[in-house]
C-alpha positions as CSV (number, residue, x, y, z in Angstrom):
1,X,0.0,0.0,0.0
2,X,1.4,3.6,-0.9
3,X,1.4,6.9,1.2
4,X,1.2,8.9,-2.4
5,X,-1.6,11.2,-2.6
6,X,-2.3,13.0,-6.1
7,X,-2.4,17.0,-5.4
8,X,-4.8,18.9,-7.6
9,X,-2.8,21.0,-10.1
10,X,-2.7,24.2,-9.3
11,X,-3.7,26.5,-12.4
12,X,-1.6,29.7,-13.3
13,X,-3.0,32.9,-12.8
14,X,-5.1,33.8,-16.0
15,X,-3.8,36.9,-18.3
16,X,-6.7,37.8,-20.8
17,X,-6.5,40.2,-23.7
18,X,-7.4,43.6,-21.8
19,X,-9.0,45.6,-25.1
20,X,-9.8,45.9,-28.6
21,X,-7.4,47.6,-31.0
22,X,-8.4,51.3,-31.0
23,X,-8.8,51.6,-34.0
24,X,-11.2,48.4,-34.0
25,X,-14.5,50.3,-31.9
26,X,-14.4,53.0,-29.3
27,X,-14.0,51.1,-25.9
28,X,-16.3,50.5,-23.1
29,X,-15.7,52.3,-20.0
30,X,-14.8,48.5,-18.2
31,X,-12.3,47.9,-21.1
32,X,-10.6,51.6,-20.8
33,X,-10.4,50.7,-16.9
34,X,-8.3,48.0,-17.9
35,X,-6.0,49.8,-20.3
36,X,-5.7,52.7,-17.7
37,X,-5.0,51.0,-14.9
38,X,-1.8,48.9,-17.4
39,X,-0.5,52.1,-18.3
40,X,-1.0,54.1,-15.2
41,X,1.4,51.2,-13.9
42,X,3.8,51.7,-16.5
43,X,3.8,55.2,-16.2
44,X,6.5,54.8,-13.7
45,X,9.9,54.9,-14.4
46,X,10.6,51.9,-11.5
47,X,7.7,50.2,-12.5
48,X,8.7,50.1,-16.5
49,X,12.2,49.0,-15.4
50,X,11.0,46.0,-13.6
51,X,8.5,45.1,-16.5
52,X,11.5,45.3,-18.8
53,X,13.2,43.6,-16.8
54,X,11.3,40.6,-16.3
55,X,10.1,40.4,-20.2
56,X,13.7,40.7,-21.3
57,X,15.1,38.4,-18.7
58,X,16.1,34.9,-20.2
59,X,13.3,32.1,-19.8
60,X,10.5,34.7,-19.9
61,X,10.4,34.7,-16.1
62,X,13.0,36.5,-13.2
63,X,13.6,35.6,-9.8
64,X,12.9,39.0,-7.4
65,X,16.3,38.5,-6.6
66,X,17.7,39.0,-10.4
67,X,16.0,42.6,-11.0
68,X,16.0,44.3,-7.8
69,X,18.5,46.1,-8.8
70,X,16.9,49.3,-9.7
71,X,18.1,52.0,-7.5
72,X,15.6,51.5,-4.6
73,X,15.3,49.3,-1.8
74,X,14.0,46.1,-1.6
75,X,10.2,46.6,0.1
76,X,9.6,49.5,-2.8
77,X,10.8,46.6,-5.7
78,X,8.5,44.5,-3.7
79,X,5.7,47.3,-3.9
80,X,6.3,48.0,-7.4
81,X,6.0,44.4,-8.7
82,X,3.1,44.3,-6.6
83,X,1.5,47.3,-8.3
84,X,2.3,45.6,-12.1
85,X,0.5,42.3,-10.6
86,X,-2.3,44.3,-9.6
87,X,-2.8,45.9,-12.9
88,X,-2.6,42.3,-14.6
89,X,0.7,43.1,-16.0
90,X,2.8,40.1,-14.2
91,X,2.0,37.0,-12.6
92,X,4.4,35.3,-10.1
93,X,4.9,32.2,-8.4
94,X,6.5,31.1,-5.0
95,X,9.2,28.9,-5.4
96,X,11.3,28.3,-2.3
97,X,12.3,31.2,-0.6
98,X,12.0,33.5,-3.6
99,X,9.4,34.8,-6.1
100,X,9.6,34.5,-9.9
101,X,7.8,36.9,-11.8
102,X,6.6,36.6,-15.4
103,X,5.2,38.8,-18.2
104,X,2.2,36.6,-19.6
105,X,2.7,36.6,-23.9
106,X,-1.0,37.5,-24.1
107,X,-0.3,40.4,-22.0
108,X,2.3,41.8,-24.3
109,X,0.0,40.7,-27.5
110,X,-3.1,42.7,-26.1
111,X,-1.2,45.8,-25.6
112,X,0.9,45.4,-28.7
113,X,-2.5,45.1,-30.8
114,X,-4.0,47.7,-28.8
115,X,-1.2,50.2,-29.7
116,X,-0.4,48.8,-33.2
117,X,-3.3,49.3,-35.0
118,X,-3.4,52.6,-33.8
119,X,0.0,53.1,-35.6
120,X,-1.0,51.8,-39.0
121,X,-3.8,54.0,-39.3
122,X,-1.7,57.4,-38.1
């Protein structure tokens, strides 16, 4: 007789696209909530760094303990990454000791297409 028990998978924390292209329709006031509260996030200069760093990190993903070098000290990285969670911009996941953080591709699709289209047509 075995002592193994099956754990239920846990599932990852769910990115979905946040709006339409602007150019596609004018958006609803939930969808512009959305897109506001992304680049409200983004709009600072910490913040961006951390994004960038974590999407440009190799893997896709960063441990808190690769980007925190960003010129402040370690509970504002921690309140900053929590800010881009919040806003849907990372997810993250305990491993150990440490926290990895991760840009979700549909993330960085939706607010590609969202700006993109707008480019095209300008």
């Amino acid at each position: 007789m075995s002592n193994a028990k099956v754990l239920p998978l846990l599932e990852p924390d769910v990115v979905a696209a946040c709006c339409p292209p602007l150019t596609e329709r004018p958006m609803s006031a939930e969808e512009a909530e959305v897109a506001a509260k992304m680049f409200k996030a983004l709009g600072d200069p910490v913040r961006l760094r951390l994004f960038s760093a974590v999407a440009s990190h190799e893997g896709g993903e960063a441990c808190v303990c690769d980007i925190s070098d960003v010129g402040v000290s370690q509970p504002t990285v921690s309140h900053h990454l929590k800010k881009l969670k919040e806003a849907g911009l990372l997810s993250s996941e305990r491993r150990g000791t440490w926290v990895y953080y991760r840009v979700e591709p549909s993330v960085l699709a939706a607010m590609g297409a969202l700006l993109a289209s707008a480019a095209k047509t300008g």
